[in-house]
TORKELUM-930401 format. One record per residue (C-alpha): residue number from 0; residue in three letters; y, z, x. Coordinates in Angstrom, 2 decimals. Layout:
<atoms>
(NUM, ala, (Y, Z, X)),
...
</atoms>
This chain:
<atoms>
(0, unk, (37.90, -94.00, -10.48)),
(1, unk, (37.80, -92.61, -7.13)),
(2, unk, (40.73, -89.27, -6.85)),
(3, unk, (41.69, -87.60, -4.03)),
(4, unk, (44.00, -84.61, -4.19)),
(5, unk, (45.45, -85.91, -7.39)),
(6, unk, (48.55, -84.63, -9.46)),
(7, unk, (48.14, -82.12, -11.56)),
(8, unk, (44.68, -81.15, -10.60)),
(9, unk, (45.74, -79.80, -7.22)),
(10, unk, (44.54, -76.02, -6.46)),
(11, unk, (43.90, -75.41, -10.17)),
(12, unk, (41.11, -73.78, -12.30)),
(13, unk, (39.27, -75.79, -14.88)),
(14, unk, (36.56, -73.48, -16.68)),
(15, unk, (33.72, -76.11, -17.42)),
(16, unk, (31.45, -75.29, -20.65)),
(17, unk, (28.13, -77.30, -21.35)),
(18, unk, (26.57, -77.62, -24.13)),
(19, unk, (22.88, -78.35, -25.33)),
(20, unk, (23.46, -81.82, -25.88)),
(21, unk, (22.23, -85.27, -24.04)),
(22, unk, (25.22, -85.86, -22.91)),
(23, unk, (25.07, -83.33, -20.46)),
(24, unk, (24.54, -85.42, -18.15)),
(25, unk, (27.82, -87.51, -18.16)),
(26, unk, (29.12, -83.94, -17.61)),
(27, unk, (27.62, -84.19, -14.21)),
(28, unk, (30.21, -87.46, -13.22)),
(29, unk, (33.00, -85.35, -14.52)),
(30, unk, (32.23, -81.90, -12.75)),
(31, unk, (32.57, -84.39, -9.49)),
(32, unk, (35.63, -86.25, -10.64)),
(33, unk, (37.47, -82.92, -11.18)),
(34, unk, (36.24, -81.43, -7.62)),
(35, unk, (37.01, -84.85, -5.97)),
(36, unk, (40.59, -84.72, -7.63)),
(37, unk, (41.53, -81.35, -6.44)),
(38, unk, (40.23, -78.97, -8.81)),
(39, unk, (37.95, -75.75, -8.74)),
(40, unk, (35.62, -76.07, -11.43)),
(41, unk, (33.55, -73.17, -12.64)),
(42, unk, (30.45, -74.27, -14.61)),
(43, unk, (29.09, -72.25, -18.10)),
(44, unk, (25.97, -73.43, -19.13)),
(45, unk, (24.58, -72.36, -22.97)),
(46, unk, (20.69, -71.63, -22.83)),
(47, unk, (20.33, -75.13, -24.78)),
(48, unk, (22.64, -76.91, -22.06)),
(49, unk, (19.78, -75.38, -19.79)),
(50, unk, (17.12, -77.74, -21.64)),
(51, unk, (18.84, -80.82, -20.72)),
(52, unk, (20.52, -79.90, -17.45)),
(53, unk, (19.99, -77.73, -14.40)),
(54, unk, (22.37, -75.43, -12.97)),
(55, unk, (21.69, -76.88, -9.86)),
(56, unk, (23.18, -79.95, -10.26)),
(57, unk, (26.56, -78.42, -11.09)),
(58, unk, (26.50, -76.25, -7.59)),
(59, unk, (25.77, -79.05, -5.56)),
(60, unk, (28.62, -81.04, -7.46)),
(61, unk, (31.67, -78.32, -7.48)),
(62, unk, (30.08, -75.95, -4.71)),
(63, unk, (30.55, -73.35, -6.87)),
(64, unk, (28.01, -70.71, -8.50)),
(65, unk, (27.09, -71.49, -12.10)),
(66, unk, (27.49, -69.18, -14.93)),
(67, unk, (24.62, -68.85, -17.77)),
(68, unk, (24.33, -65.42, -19.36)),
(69, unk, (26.69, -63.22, -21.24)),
(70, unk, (24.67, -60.23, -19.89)),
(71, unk, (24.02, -60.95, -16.58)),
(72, unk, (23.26, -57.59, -14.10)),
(73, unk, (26.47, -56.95, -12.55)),
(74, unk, (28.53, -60.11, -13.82)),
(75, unk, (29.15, -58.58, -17.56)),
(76, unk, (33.07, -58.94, -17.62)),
(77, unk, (32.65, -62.92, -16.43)),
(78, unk, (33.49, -63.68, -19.78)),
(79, unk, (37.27, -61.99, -18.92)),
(80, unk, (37.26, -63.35, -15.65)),
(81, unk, (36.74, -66.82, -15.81)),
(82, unk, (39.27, -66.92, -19.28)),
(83, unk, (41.50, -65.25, -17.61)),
(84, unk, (41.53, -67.72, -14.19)),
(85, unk, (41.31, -71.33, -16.26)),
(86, unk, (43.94, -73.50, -15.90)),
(87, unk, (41.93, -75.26, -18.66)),
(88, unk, (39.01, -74.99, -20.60)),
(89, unk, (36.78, -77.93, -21.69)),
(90, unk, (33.57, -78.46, -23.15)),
(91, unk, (31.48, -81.33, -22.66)),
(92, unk, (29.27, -82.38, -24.26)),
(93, unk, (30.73, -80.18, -27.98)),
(94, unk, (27.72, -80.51, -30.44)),
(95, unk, (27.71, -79.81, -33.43)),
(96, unk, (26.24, -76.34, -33.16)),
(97, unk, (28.35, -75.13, -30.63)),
(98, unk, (31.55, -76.16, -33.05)),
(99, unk, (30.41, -74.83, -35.69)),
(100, unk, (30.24, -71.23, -33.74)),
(101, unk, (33.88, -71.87, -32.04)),
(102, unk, (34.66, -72.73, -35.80)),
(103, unk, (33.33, -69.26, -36.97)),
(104, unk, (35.23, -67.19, -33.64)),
(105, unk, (31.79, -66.44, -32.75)),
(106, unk, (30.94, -64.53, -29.33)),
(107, unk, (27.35, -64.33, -28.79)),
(108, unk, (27.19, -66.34, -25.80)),
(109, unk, (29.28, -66.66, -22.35)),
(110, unk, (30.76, -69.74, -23.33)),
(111, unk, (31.71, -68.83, -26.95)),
(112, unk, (33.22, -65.28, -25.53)),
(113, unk, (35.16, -67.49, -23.22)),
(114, unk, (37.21, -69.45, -25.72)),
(115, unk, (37.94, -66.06, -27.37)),
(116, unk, (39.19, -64.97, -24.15)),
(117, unk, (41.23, -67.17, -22.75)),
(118, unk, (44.91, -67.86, -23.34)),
(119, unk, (44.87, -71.31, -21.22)),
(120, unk, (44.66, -74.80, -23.19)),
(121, unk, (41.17, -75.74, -24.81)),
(122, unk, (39.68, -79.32, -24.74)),
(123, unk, (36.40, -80.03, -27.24)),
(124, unk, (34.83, -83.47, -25.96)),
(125, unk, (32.62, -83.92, -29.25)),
(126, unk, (29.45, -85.30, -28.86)),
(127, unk, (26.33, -86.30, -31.57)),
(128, unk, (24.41, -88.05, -33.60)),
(129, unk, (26.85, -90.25, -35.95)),
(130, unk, (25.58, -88.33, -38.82)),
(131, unk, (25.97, -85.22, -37.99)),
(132, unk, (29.51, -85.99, -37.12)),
(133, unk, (30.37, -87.11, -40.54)),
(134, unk, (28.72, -84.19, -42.41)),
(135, unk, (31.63, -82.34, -44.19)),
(136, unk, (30.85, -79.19, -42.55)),
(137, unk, (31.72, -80.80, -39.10)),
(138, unk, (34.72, -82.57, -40.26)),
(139, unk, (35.96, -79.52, -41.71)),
(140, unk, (34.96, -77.77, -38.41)),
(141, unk, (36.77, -80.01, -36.18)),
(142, unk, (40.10, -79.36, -38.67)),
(143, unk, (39.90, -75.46, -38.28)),
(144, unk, (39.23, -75.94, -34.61)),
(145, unk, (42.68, -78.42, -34.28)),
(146, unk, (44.23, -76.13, -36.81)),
(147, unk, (43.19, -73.15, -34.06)),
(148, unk, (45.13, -75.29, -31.48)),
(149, unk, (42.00, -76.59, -29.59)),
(150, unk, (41.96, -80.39, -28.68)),
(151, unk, (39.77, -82.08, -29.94)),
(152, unk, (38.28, -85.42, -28.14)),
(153, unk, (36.59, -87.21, -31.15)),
(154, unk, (33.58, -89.14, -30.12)),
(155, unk, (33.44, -92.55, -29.26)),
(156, unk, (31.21, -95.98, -30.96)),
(157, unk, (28.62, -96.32, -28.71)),
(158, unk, (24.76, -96.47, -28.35)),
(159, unk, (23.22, -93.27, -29.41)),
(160, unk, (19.92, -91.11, -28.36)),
(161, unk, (16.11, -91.71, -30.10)),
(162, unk, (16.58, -95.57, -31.18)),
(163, unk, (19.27, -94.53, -33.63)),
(164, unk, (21.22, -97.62, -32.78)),
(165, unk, (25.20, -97.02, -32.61)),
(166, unk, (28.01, -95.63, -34.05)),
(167, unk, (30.96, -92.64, -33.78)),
(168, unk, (29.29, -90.08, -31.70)),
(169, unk, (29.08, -90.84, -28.20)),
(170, unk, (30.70, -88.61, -25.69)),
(171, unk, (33.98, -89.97, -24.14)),
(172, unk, (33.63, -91.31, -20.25)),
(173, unk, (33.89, -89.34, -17.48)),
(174, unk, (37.29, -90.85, -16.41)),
(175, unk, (38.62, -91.14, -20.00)),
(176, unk, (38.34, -86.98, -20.25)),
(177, unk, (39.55, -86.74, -16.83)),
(178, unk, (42.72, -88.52, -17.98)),
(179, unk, (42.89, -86.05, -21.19)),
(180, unk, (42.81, -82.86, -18.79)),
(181, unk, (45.07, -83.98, -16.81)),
(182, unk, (47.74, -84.10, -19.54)),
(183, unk, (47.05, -80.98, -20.17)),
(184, unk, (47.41, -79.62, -16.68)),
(185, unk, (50.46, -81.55, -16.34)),
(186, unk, (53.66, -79.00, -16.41)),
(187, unk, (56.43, -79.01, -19.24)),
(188, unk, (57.99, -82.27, -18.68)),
(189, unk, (60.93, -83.89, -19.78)),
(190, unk, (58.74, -87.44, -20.81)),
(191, unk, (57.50, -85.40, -23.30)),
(192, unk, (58.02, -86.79, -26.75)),
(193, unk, (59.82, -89.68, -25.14)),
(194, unk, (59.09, -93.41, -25.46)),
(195, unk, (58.23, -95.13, -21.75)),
(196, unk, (57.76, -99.41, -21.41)),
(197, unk, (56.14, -100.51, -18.45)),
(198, unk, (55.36, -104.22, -17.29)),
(199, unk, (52.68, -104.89, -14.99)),
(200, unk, (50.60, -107.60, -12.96)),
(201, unk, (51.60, -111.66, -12.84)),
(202, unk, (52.62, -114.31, -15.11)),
(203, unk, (51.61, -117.40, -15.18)),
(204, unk, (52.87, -121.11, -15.81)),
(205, unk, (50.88, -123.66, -16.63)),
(206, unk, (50.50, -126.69, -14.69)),
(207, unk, (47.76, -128.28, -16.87)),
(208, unk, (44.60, -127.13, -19.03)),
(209, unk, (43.10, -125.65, -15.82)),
(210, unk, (45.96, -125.20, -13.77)),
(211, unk, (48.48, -122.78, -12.95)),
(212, unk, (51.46, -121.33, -11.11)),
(213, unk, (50.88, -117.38, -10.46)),
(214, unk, (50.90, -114.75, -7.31)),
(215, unk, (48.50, -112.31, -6.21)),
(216, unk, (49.66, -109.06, -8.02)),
(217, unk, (47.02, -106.78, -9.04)),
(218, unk, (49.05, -104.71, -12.22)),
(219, unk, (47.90, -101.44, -9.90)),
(220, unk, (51.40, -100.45, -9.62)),
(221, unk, (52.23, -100.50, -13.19)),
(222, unk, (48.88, -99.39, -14.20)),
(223, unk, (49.56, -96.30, -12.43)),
(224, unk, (53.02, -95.64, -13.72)),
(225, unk, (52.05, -96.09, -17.41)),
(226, unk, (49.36, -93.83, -16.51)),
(227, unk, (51.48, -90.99, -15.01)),
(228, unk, (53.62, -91.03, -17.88)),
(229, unk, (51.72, -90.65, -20.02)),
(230, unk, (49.70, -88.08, -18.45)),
(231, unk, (53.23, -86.40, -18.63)),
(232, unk, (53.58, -86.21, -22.41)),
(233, unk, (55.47, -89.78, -22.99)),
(234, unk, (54.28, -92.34, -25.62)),
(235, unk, (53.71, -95.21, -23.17)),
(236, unk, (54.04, -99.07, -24.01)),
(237, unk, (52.54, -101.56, -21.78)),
(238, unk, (53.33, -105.21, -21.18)),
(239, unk, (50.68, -106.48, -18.85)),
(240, unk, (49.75, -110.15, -17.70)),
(241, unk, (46.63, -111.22, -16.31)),
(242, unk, (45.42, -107.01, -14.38)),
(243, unk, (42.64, -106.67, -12.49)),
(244, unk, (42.66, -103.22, -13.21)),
(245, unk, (41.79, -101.38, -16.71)),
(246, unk, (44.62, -100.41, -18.94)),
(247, unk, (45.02, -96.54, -18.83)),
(248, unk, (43.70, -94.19, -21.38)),
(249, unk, (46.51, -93.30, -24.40)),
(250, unk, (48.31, -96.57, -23.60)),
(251, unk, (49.57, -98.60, -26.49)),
(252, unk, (49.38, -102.36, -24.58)),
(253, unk, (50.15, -105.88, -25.26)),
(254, unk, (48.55, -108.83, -23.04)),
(255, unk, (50.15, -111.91, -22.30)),
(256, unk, (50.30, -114.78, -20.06)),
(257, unk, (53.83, -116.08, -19.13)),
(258, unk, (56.78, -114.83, -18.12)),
(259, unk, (58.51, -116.14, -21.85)),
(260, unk, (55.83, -114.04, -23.66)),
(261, unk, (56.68, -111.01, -21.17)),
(262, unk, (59.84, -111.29, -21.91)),
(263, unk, (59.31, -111.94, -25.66)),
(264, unk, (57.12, -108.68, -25.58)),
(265, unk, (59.53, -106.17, -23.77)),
(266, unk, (62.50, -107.66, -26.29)),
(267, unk, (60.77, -106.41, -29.12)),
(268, unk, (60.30, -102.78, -27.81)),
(269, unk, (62.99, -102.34, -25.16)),
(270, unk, (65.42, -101.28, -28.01)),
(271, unk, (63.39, -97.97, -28.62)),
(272, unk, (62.51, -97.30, -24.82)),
(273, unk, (63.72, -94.14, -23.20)),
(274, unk, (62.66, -95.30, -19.95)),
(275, unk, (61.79, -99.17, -18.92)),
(276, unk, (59.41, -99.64, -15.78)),
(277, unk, (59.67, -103.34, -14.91)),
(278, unk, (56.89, -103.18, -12.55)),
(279, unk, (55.13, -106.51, -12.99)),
(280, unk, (55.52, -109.83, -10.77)),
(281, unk, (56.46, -112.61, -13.53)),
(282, unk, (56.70, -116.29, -11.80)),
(283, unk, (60.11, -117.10, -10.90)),
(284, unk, (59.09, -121.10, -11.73)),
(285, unk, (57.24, -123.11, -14.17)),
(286, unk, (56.37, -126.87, -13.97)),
(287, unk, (59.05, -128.45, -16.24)),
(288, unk, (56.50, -130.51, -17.61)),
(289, unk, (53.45, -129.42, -18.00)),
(290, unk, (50.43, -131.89, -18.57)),
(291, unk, (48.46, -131.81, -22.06)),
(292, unk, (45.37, -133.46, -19.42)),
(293, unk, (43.82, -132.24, -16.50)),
(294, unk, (45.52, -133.60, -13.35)),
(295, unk, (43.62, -136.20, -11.31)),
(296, unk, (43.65, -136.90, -7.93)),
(297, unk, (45.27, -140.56, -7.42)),
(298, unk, (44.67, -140.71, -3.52)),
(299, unk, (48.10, -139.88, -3.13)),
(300, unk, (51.06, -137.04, -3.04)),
(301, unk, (52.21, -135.70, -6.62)),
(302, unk, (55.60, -134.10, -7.23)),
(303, unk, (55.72, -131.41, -9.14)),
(304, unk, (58.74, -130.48, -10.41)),
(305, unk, (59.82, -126.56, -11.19)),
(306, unk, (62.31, -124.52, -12.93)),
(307, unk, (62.89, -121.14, -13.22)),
(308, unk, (61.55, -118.81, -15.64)),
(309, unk, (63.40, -116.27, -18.12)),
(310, unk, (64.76, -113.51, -16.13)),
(311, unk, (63.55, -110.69, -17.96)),
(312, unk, (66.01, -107.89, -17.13)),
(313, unk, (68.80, -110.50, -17.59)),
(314, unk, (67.83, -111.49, -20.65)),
(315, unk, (67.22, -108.15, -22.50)),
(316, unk, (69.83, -106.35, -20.55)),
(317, unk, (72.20, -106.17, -24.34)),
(318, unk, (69.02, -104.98, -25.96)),
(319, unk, (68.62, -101.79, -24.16)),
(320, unk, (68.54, -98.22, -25.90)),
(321, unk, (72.16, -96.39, -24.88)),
(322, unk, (71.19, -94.00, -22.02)),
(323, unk, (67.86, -95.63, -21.32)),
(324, unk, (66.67, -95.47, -17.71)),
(325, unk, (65.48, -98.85, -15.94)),
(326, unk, (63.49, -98.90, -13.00)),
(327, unk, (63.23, -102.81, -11.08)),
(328, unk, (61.22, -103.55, -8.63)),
(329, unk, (61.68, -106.00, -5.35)),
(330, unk, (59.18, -107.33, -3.62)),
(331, unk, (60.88, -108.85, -0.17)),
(332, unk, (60.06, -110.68, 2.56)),
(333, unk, (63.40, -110.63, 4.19)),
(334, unk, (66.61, -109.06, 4.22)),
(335, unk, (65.16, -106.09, 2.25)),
(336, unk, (68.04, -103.69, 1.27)),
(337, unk, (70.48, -106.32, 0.57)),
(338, unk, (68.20, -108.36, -1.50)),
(339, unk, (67.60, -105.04, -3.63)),
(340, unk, (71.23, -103.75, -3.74)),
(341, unk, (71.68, -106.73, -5.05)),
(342, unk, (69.50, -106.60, -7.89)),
(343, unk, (70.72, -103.01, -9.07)),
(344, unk, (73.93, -104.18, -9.42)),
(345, unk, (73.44, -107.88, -11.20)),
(346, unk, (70.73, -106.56, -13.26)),
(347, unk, (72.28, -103.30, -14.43)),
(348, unk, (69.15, -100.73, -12.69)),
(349, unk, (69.30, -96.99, -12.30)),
(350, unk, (66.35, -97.30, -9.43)),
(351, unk, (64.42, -100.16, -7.65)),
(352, unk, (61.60, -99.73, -5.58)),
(353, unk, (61.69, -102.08, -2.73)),
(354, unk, (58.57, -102.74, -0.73)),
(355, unk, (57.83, -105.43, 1.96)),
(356, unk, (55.03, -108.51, 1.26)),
(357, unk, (54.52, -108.51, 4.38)),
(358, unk, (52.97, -105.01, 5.46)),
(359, unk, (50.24, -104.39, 5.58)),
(360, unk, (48.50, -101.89, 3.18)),
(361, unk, (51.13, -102.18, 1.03)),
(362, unk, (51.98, -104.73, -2.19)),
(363, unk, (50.04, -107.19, -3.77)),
(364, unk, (46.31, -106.25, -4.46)),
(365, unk, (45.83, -103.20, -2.62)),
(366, unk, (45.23, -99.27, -3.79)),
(367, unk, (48.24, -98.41, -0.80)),
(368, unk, (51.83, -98.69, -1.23)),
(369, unk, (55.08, -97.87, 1.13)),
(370, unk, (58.26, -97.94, -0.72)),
(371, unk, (61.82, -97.49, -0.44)),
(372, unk, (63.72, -95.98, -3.37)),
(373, unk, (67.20, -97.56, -3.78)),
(374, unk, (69.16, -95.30, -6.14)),
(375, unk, (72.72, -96.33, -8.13)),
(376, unk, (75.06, -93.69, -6.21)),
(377, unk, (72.75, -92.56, -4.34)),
(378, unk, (74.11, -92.30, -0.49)),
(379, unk, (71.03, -93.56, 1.44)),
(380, unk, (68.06, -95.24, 0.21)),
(381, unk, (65.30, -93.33, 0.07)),
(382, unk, (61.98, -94.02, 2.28)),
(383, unk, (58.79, -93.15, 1.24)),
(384, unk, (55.45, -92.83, 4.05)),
(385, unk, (52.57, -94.87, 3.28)),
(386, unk, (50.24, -93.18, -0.28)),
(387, unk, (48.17, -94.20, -2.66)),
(388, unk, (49.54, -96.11, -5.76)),
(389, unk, (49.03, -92.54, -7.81)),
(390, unk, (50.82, -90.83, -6.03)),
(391, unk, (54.11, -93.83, -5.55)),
(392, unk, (54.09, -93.43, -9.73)),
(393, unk, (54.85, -89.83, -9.60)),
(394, unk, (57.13, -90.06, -6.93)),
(395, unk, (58.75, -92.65, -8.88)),
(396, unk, (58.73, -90.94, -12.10)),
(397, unk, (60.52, -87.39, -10.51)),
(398, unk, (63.49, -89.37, -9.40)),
(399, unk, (63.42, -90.74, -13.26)),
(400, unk, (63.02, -87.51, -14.75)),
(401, unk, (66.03, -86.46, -12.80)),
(402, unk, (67.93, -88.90, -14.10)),
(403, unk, (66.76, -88.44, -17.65)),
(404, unk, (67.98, -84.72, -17.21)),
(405, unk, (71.09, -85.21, -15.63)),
(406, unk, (71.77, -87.38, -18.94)),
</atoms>
């Protein structure tokens, strides 16, 4: 994941503790990712983080000084400072040792003194050998430290250090804690606590075994709503078809293939949806017969005949949640604003976000988008300069939250 000035990290202040684990050095790959996304990062370093990694490292990445000691000449009061300016605290890698002295309040080193200090969210990214996470003493550690109101990131199944083969005590990704700090960056939102369905990417129909009818949508756009929301405190459904892109972190999904099992999929959660994001590009035909064989050439022309698919909206329109908001989207090639005034009307839409096939570095496939927010009551459509895909979500999701409090 590549982020450039990215909401909510923006200007803030994420205090960055390292512990004396391995792991340390996927800590590297996050220090950038927050820096590239907007963030100041300032760097604490235990003596045993020291072993593994060099402060070095982190200055280059944040091009900020490093902090080490508790009792540095001159610097004694960092411990206030750097509390007191976090946005956020998290530490990665969080052994074992180090939560079993958060555990215990314990202030005998900068980074310890820090968490005692500061009033700002907390983040643990645990990180160990599989054992040693499922000693008592650490589970019972990691319960005082939620019960404290810390965060805890539990560790992940993965290969572990020395040979010891694999299991639950790999630190998270880079880009998977990225995600988590984000959320808790994000300001009081009204998402929060509220249930969000998304649909994303294609459909498609078959023709035959190897065949099918389909279109060139990516899921990007939908990716990156179901990822905004829930970076905003939502519990987020997806409903993707055939993405290129990975499902987001926190995201409850559901894959399918056609546009009947989309549809099939958002009727059986559209009843509890808050908000519904209908953001995917299902095929508008199917063959009407498709072949049980692979399809031969004969030396000649073959018809094909189509019909049209479910239309989803249509079709689960009576199954909507009273009050819910619904967001369409329409992709045009011509006659733009009529073809989506249309659509909020005959499909019963708060919002749809019209863009053009045609344009370059927008639509299908591409990390770009230029949209035009058409609005129920709304006097003018609103038009939107060219951004990243990121940023289009959270543009998208204001106007809903707007709507959700004006409800």
């Amino acid at each position: 994941m590549t982020a450039t000035g990215l909401r909510p990290f923006q200007g803030r202040r994420v205090l960055l503790g390292v512990s004396g684990g391995i792991a340390s050095y996927k800590t590297a790959g996050l220090a950038r990712l927050l820096t590239t996304a907007g963030a100041e990062v300032d760097v604490v370093l235990t003596r045993a983080a020291t072993e593994f990694i060099g402060a070095v490292t982190f200055e280059a990445l944040t091009g900020r000084p490093v902090h080490i000691g508790l009792f540095t000449p001159g610097r004694t009061l960092d411990h206030i400072k750097l509390a007191r300016d976090a946005d956020v605290v998290v530490v990665a890698p969080a052994t074992a040792d180090f939560m079993a002295r958060a555990a215990m309040g314990l202030a005998d080193d900068l980074l310890t003194a820090c968490l005692l200090a500061t009033e700002s969210p907390v983040l643990l990214v645990a990180a160990m050998n599989d054992r040693m996470w499922a000693h008592a003493q650490t589970q019972a550690n990691a319960d005082h430290l939620r019960g404290l109101g810390y965060r805890l990131l539990e560790p992940e199944e993965g290969l572990l250090a020395a040979g010891e083969g694999s299991g639950p005590g790999r630190m998270a990704a880079p880009d998977t804690i990225l995600a988590h700090v984000g959320r808790l960056l994000e300001p009081a939102s009204s998402f929060a606590g509220r249930t969000v369905l998304v649909t994303a990417g294609p459909t498609r129909e078959q023709i035959d075994p190897v065949r099918f009818l389909s279109n060139y949508s990516s899921g990007k756009m939908g990716v990156a709503i179901a990822a905004a929301a829930w970076r905003r405190g939502a519990k987020v459904s997806l409903v993707a078809g055939p993405i290129t892109v990975p499902v987001p972190v926190g995201v409850e999904h559901v894959f399918v293939q056609s546009t009947t099992e989309m549809r099939d999929a958002v009727a059986g959660r559209v009843g509890t949806a808050d908000v519904l994001v209908m953001s995917a590009a299902p095929a508008d035909y199917q063959p009407a017969a498709p072949s049980a064989n692979k399809l031969k050439k004969t030396g000649s022309a073959r018809e094909l005949e189509l019909r049209e698919t479910p239309d989803i909206l249509v079709t689960t329109r009576a199954s909507r949640k009273p009050g819910a908001v619904v967001v369409g989207f329409a992709l045009e090639t011509d006659d733009l604003l009529a073809n989506a005034k249309r659509k909020l009307d005959a499909k019963g839409l708060d919002l749809v976000i019209l863009n053009a096939a045609n344009e370059p570095g927008a639509g299908f496939g591409v990390d770009t988008n230029r949209v035009t927010i058409v609005q129920r009551g709304a006097p003018e459509p609103e038009q939107l300069p060219l951004l990243d895909k990121r940023a289009v979500a959270d543009a998208i999701l204001d106007r809903v939250e707007a709507l959700i409090n004006g409800r």
